[in-house]
C-alpha positions as CSV (number, residue, x, y, z in Angstrom):
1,X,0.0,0.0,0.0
2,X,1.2,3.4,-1.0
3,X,0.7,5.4,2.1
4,X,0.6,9.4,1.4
5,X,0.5,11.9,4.9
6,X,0.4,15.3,4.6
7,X,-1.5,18.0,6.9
8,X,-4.1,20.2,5.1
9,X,-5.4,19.4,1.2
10,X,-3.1,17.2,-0.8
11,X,-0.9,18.4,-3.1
12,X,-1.6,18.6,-7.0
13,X,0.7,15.5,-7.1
14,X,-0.9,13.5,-4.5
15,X,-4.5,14.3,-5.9
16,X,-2.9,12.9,-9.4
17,X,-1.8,10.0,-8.2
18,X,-5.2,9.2,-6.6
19,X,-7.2,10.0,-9.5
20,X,-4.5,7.7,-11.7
21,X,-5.2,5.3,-8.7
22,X,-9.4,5.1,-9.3
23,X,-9.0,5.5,-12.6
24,X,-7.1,2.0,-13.0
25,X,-9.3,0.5,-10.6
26,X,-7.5,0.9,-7.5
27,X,-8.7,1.3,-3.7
28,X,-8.1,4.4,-2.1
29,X,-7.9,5.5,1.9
30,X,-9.1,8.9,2.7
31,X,-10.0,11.3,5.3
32,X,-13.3,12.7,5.5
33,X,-14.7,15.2,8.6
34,X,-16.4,11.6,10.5
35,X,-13.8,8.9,9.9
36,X,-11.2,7.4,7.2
37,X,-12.7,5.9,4.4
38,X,-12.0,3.0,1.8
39,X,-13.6,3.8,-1.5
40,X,-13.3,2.9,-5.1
41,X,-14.8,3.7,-8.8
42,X,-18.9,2.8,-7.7
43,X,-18.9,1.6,-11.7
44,X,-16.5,-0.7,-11.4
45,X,-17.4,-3.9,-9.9
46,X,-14.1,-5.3,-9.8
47,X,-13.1,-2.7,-7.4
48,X,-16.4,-2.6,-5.6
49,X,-15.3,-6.2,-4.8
50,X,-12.0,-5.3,-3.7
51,X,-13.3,-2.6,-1.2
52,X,-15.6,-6.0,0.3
53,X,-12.7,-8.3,0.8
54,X,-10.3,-5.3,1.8
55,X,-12.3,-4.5,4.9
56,X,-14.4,-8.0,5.0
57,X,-17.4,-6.7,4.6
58,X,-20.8,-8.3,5.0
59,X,-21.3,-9.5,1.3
60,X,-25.3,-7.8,1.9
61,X,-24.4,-4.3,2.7
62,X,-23.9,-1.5,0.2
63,X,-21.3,1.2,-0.1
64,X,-22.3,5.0,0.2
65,X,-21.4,7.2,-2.6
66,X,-18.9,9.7,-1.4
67,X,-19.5,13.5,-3.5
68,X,-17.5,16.7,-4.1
69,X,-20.6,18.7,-4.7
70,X,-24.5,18.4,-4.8
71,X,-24.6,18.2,-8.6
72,X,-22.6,15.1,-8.6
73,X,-24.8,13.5,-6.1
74,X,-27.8,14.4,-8.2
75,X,-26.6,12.4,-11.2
76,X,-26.8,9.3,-9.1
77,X,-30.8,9.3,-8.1
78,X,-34.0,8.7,-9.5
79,X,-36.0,10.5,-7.7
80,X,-34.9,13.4,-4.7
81,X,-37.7,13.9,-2.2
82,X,-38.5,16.8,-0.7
83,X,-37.0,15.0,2.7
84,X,-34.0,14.7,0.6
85,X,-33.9,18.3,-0.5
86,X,-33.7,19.5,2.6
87,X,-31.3,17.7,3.9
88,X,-29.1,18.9,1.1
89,X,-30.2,22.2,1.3
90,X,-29.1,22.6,4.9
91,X,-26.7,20.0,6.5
92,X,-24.6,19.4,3.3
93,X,-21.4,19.2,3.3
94,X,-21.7,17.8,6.2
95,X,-21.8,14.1,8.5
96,X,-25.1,13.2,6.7
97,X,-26.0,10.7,4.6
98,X,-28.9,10.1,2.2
99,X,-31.1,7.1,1.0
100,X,-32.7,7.9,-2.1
101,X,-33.9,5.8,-5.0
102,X,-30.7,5.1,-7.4
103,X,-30.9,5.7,-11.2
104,X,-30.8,2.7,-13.4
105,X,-28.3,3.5,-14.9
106,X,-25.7,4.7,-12.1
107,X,-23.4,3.0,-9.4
108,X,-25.2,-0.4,-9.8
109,X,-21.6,-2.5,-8.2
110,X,-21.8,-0.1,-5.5
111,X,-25.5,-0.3,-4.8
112,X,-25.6,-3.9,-4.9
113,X,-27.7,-3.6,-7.8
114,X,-30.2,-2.1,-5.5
115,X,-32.8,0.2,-5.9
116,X,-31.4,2.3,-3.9
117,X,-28.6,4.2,-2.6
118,X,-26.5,6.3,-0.1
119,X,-25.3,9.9,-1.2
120,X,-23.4,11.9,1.3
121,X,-21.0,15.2,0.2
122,X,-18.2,15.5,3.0
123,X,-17.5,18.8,4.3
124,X,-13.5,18.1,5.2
125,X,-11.6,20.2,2.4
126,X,-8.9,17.3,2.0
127,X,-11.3,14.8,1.3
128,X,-13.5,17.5,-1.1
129,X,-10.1,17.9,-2.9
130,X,-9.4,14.0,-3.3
131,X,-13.3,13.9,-4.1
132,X,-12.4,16.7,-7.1
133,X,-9.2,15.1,-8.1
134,X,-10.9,11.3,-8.3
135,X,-14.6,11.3,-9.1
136,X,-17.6,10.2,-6.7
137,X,-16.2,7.5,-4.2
138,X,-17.8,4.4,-3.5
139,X,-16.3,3.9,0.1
140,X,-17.2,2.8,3.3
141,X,-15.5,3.8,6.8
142,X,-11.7,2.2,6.7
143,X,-11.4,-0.5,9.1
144,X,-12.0,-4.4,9.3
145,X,-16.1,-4.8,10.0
146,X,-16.2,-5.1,13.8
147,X,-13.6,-3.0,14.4
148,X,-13.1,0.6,15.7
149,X,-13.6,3.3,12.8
150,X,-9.7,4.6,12.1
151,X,-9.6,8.5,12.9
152,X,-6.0,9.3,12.2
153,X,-4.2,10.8,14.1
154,X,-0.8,8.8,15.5
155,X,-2.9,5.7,15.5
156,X,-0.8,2.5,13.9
157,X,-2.7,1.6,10.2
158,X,-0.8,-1.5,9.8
159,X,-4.3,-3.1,10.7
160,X,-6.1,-1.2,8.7
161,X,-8.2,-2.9,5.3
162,X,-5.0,-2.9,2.5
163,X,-6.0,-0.8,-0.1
164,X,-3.7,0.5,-3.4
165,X,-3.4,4.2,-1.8
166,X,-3.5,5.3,1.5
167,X,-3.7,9.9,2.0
168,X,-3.6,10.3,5.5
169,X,-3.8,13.9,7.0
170,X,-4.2,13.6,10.5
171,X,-7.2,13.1,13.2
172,X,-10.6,13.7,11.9
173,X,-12.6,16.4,13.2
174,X,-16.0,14.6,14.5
175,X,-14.2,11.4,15.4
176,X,-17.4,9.5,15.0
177,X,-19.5,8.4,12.0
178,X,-21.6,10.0,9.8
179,X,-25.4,10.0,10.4
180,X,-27.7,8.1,8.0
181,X,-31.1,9.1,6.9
182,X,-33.5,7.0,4.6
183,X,-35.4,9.9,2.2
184,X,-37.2,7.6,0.2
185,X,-40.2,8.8,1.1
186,X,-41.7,12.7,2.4
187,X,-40.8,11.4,5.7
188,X,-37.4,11.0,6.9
189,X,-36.3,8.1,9.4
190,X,-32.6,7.8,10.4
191,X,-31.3,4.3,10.0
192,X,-27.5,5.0,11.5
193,X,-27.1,7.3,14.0
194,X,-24.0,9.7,13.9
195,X,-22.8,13.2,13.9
196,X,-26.1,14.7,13.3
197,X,-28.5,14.4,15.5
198,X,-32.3,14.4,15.3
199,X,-33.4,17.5,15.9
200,X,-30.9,18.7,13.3
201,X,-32.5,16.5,10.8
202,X,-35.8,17.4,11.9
203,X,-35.4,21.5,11.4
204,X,-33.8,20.9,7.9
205,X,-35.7,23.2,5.2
């Protein structure tokens, strides 16, 4: 694994090599504001695999399409509720996560082949640079399923899932994960707790 650690946004180099890194079909560690992430191309199923056996995932769960802007996210949904649309409009980027129903055509190694899928645009200005540099990032927080999500830092990553490319820049600022909200209907329901809490979800307009 090519391990990377800088403080702040990458440098034009590093963000190169990452996208050079996707775009073969690579894995890549990455910060975001919540906790490290694994993520991959969500078209190519090859790497969508490699994400599963890198962190040994449960072969049942989906990864969450990581985004650089609301625009990309949009390209990746059938249908954005009004639930949705609020949540966009006032807690992203941010720790949140979306549920929406997935376009045909979009992300189907990454979904699962699912009708639906998980959109979330990070607000931590590395990871919105990596997101720039690489595309939308399938990805899922970077540790082995069961353990303790990595959060940087001095923390040893020799246990961490192996992945082509590691960009490490530091300790994340929430420490904890992201929360997850399913807005596939008018009325939202959170499905994963996290760095947002109810009552933020409930006054989004």
């Amino acid at each position: 694994m090519r391990i990377v650690r800088c403080s702040g946004v990458p440098n034009p180099d590093t963000l190169r090599e990452a996208a050079e890194c996707i775009a073969a079909g690579g894995t890549l560690l990455f910060p975001t504001e919540t906790v490290y992430g694994i993520g991959c191309d969500p078209e190519n199923a090859r790497a969508v695999e490699a994400v599963f056996r890198a962190k040994r995932r449960p072969a049942d769960k989906p990864l969450a399409v990581h985004v650089a802007a609301r625009d990309d996210a949009e390209r990746f949904a059938a249908v954005i509720t009004s639930a949705a649309r609020r949540i966009m409009n006032s807690l992203w980027p941010g720790p949140v996560a979306i549920i929406v129903t997935r376009s045909p055509q979009r992300a189907a190694p990454a979904a699962l082949g699912g009708e639906t899928i998980s959109l979330r645009c990070p607000s931590d200005q590395a990871c919105i640079a990596i997101l720039q540099a690489t595309g939308p990032l399938a990805a899922t927080s970077a540790n082995i399923s069961g353990e303790p999500a990595f959060t940087g830092g001095e923390a040893d990553i020799s246990s961490l899932p192996q992945a082509s490319m590691a960009i490490i820049t530091g300790p994340t600022r929430l420490r904890q994960e992201s929360t997850v909200v399913d807005c596939t209907s008018e009325t939202p329901r959170i499905v994963r707790p996290g760095a947002v809490d109810r009552a933020a979800i409930e006054a989004a307009r």
